[in-house]
C-alpha positions as MATLAB code, in Angstrom:
seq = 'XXXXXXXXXXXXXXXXXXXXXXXXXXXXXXXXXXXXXXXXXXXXXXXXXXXXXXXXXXXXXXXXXXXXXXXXXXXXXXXXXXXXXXXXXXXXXXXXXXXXXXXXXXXXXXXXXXXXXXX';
ca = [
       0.000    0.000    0.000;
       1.053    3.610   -0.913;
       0.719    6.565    0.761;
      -0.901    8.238   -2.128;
       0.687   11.911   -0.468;
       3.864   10.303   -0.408;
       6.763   11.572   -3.042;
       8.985    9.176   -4.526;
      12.412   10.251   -3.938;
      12.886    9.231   -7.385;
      11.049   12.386   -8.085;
      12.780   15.021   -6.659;
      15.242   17.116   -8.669;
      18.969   17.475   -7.164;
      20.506   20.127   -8.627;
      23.822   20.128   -9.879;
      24.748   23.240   -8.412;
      23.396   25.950   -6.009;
      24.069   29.687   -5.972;
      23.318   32.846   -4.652;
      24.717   35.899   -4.555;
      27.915   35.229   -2.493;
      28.221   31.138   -2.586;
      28.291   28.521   -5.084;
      27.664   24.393   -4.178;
      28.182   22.066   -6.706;
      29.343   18.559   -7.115;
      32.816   18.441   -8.191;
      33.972   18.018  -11.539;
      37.133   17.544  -13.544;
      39.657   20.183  -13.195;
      39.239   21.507   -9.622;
      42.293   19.587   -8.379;
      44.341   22.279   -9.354;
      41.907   24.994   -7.698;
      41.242   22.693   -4.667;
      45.211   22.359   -4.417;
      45.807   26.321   -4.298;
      43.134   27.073   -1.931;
      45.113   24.483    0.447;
      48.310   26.208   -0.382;
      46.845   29.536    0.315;
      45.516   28.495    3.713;
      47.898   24.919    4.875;
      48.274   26.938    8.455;
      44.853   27.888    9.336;
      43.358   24.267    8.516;
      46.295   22.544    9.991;
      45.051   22.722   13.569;
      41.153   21.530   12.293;
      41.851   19.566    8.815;
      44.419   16.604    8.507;
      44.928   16.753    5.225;
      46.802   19.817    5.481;
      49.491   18.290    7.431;
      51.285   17.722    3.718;
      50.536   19.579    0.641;
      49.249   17.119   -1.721;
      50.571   17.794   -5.225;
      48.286   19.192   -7.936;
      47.808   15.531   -9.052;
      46.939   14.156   -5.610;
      44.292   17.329   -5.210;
      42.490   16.138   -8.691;
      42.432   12.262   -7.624;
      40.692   13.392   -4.612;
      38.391   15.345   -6.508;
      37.783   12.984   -9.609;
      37.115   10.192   -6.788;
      34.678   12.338   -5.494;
      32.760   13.220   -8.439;
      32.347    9.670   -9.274;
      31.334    8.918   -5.193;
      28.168   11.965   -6.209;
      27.560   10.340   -9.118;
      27.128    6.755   -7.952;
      24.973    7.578   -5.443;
      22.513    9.652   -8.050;
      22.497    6.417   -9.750;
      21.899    4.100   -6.388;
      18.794    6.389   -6.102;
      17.119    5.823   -9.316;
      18.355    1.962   -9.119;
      16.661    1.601   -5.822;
      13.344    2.738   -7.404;
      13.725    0.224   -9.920;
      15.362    2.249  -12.832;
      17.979    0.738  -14.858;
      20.872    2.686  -16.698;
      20.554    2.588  -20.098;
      23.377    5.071  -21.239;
      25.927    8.180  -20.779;
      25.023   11.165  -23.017;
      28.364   12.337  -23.363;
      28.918   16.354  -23.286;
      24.872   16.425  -23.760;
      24.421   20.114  -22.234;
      26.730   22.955  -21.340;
      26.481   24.349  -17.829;
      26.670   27.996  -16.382;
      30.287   27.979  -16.876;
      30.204   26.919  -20.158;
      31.691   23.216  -19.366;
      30.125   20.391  -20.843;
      27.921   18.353  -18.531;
      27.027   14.534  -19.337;
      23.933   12.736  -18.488;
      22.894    9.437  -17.279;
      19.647    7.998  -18.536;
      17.544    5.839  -16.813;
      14.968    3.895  -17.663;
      12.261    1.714  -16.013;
      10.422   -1.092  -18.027;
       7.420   -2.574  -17.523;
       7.371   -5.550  -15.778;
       5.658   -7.801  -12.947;
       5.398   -5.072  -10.687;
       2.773   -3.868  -13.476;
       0.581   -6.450  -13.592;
];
């Protein structure tokens, strides 16, 4: 039985950014190693005492494993979402859309086909 006022989470829209006048969140994406890595640069001995990451400068290519890892961490759980509600992946639609920035955004597509739960 389903509460009929009840939204599938399946159904709600996650943005892939945020932003208002002073702050941006998004996921991350390819590229902000080397962005991520400067901002730690520019502040190692203020986040020393809280962060321990800071106790070593990573290099630029540590800072983008970090971030590509997780990118594909956001990503996955998008996709455990839509899996859980009985969606399959079907495909990547590579470079499908352009964001605010102007950097190409894929897409996953999902797809749910009838089955026994129809009957």
């Amino acid at each position: 039985m389903t509460d009929k006022g009840a939204i599938n989470s399946i159904m709600l829209d996650f943005p892939e950014s945020i932003q208002t006048e002073r702050l941006t969140i998004r996921a991350p994406r390819w590229g902000d190693g080397k962005e991520m890595n400067e901002a730690i640069r520019e502040s190692a001995e203020q986040l020393r005492p809280w962060m321990p990451f800071a106790e070593s400068i990573p290099s630029i290519e540590e800072s983008e494993i970090v971030v590509r890892k997780a990118r594909l961490k956001f990503m996955d759980r998008s996709a455990k979402v839509a899996e859980r509600a009985g969606y399959t992946l079907e495909g990547i639609l590579r470079k499908i859309n352009q964001d605010r920035t102007g950097e190409w955004v894929d897409m996953m597509v999902f797809a749910k086909v009838r089955g026994s739960e129809f009957e």
